[in-house]
C-alpha positions in Angstrom: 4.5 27.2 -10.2 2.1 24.7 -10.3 2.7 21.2 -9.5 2.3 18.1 -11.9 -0.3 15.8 -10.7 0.9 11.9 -9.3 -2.2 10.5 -10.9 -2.5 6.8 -9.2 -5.6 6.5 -11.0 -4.0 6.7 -14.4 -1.5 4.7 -13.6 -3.5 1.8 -11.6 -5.9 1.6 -14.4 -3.0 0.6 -16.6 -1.1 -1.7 -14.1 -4.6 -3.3 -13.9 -4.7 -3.7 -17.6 -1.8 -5.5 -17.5 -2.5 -7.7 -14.4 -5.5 -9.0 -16.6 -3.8 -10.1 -19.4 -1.5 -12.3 -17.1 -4.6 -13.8 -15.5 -5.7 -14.3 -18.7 -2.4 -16.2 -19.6 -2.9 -18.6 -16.4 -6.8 -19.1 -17.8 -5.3 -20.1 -21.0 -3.4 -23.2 -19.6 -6.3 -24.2 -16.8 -4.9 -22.0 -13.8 -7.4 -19.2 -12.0 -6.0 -16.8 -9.6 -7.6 -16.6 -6.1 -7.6 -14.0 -3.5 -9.5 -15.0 0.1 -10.8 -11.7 2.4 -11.6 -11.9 5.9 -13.8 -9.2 7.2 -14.9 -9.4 10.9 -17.7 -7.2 12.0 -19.8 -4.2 10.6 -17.2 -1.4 10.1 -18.4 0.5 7.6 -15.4 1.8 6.3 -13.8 -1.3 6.3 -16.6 -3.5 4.6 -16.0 -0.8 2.2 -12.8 -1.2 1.3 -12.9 -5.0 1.3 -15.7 -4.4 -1.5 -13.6 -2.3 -3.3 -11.3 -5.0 -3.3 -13.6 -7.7 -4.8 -14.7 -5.4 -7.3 -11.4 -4.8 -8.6 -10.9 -8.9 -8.3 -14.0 -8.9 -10.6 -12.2 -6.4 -13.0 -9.4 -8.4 -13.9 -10.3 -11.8 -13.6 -9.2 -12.9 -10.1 -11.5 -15.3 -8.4 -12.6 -13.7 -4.9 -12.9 -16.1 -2.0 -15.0 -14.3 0.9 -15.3 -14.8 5.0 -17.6 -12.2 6.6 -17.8 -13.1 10.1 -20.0 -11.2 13.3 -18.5 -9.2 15.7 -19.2 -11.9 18.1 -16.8 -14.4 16.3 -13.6 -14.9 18.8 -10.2 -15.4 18.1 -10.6 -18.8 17.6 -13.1 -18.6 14.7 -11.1 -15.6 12.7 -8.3 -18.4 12.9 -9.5 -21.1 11.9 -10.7 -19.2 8.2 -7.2 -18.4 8.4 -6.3 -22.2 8.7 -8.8 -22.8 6.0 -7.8 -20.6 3.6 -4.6 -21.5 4.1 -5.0 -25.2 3.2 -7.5 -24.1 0.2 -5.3 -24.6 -2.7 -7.7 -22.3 -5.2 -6.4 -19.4 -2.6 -3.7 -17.9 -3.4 -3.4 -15.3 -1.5 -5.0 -13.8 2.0 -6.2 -10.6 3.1 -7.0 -10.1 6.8 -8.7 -7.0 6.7 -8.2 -4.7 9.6 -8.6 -3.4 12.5 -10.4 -6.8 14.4 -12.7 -5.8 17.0 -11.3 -5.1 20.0 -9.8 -7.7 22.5 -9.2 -9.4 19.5 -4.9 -10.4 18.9 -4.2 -9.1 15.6 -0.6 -10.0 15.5 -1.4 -13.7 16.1 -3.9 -13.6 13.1 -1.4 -12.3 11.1 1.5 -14.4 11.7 -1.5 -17.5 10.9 -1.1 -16.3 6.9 1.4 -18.5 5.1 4.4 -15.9 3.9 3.5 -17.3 0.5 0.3 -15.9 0.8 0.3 -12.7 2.4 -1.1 -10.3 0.0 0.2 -7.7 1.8 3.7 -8.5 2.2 4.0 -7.5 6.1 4.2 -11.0 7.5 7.7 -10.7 9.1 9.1 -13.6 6.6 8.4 -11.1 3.8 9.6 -8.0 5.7 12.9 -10.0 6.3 13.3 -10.2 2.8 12.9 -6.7 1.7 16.0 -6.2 4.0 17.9 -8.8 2.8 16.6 -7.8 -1.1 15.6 -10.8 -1.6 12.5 -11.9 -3.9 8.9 -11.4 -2.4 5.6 -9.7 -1.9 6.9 -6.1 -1.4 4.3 -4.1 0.8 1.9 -2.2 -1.3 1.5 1.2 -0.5 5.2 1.8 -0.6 5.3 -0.4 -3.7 2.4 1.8 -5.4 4.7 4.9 -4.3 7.7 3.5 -5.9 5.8 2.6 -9.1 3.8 6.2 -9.0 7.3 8.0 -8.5 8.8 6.0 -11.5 6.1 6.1 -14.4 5.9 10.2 -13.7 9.8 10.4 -14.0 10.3 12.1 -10.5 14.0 11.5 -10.2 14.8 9.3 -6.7 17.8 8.1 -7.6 21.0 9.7 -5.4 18.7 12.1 -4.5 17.0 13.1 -0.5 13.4 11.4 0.3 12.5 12.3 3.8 9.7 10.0 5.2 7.5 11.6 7.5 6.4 8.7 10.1 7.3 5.5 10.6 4.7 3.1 10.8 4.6 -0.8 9.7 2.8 -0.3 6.7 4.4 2.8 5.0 7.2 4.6 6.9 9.4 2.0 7.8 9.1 -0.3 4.8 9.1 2.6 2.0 12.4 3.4 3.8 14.0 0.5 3.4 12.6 0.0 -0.3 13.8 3.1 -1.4 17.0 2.9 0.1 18.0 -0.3 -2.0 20.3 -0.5 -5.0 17.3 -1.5 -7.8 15.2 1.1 -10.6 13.4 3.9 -9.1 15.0 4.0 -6.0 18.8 4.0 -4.5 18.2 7.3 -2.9 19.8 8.6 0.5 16.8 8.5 3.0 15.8 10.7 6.0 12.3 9.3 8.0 11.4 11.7 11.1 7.7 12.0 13.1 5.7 14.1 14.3 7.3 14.2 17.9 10.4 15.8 15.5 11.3 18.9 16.4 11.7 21.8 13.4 10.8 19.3 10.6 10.7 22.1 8.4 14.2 22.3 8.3 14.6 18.8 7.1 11.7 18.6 4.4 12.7 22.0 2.7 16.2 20.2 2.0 14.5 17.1 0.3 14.1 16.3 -3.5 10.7 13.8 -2.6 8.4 14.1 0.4 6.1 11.1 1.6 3.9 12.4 4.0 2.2 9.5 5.6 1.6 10.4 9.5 -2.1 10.5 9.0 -2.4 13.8 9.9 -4.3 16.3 8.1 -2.5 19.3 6.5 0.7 18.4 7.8 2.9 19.3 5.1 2.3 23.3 4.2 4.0 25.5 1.5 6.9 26.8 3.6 8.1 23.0 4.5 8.7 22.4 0.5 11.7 23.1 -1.6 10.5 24.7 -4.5 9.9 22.1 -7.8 10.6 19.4 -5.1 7.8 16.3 -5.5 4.9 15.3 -2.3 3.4 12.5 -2.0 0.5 12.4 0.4 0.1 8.5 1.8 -1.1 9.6 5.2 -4.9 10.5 5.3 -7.0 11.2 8.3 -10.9 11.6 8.2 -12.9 15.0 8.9 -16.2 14.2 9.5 -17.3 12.5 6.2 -14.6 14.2 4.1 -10.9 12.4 3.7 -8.1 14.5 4.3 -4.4 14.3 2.9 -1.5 14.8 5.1 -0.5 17.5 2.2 -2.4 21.0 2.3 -3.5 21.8 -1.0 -1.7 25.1 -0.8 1.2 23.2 -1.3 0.4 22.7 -5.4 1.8 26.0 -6.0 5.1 25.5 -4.9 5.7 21.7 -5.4 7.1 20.0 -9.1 4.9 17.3 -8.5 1.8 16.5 -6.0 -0.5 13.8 -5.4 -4.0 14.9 -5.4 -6.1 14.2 -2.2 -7.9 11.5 -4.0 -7.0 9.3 -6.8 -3.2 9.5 -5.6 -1.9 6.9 -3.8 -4.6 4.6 -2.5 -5.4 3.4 -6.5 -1.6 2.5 -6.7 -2.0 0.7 -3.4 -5.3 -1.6 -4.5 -2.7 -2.1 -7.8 -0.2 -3.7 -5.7 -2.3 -5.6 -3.9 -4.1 -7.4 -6.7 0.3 -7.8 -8.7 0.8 -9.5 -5.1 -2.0 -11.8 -5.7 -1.5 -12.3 -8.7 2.1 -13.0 -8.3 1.5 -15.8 -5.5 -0.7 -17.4 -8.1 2.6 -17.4 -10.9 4.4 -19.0 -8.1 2.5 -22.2 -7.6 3.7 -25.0 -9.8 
């Protein structure tokens, strides 16, 4: 068996298609669509990403507002772009981009995002209402999952997902998303860690594995019911080369696979710009 590539790429590429057309329907009546990054320091791969981010702003039409501030800035500085942007009503919506440097509180220069314009959706106002199912940003890399699951037909509904980790931004959200009565999801969820012992024995019993620990290789042939679907969202770096939380051995036994690159990250950048350009929809 070989397994049916989850190709984000494909997918984003058309989401993104899409997003421009309702940017260009906002341009049409005199309405632009802005998204504000705040980048603090010289990480590399983070300066990166945030590029990636304006580049894909570029791509569709969204306006990109940026802050780019030393390593030396304090808290103080970092919040008061915050503040800024916030009160900047050509912004529409906010990315902090992380990690700060260190010594730096990054929970307080979260919570300093309006809900309304947390690209995100992690501010705790938005994760309260992905519990409650109520209408709002939904967080994006278990958004792009969702979407990535659905367009390829992978069937989630009544069946097992197991979640492997439970962090803020995939584990514990996707679980929760994908546990809700709405298309694509309504499935019966199991999330375990690494500090799980035998996790073999629950993976080889689910329809859909999302690997996203962040640690390489994790996931190997024997863990995976034959035909089931793996989705690698946890990646981990080896020297210069980014590895997937899913061995690649794992292709010849799975239905359907994300590949190491061009899987889930495209689907994430997706979501991030439909969040952005949602916020901008919103304003009246």
């Amino acid at each position: 068996m070989t397994a049916e590539l989850l190709d984000g790429g494909r997918l984003a590429a058309r989401t993104k298609m899409e997003l421009a057309d309702r940017v260009a329907r906002l341009a049409a009546v005199g309405r632009s669509v802005g998204l504000g990054t705040i980048l603090v320091g010289d990480d590399g791969p983070s300066a990166k990403y945030v590029a990636m981010k304006h580049a894909d702003c570029e791509e569709i039409g969204v306006i990109s507002y940026s802050a780019h501030l030393p390593a030396s800035a304090t808290q103080a500085d970092v919040e008061a772009v915050v503040d800024d942007f916030n009160n900047n009503p050509d912004i529409h919506s906010i990315l902090v981009q992380l990690p700060l440097p260190g010594g730096m509180n990054e929970e307080e220069v979260l919570l300093r995002v309006l809900p309304e314009k947390d690209v995100d959706g992690l501010h705790p106002t938005n994760l309260g209402r992905l519990v409650m199912g109520a209408p709002g940003p939904l967080p994006c890399t278990p958004a792009g999952i969702v979407e990535l699951l659905s367009a390829y037909k992978v069937p989630v509904e009544g069946r097992h997902v197991v979640i492997i980790g439970r962090g803020l931004t995939i584990g514990r959200p996707l679980s929760l998303l994908l546990a809700m009565r709405r298309p694509g999801c309504n499935a019966a969820v199991t999330v375990v860690h690494t500090g799980v012992d035998d996790m073999g024995a629950m993976t080889r019993n689910a329809d859909v594995i999302v690997a996203a620990a962040g640690v390489a290789g994790l996931v190997t042939p024997d863990m995976v019911r034959p035909g089931a679907a793996v989705v690698g969202a946890g990646t981990s770096w080896s020297g210069s080369k980014l590895m997937s939380d899913v061995a690649p051995e794992v292709a010849e036994v799975a239905g359907w696979i994300t590949p190491r690159i061009g899987g889930v990250g495209p689907m994430t950048r997706a979501m991030l710009l439909r969040n952005a350009v949602l916020a901008a929809e919103k304003v009246r």
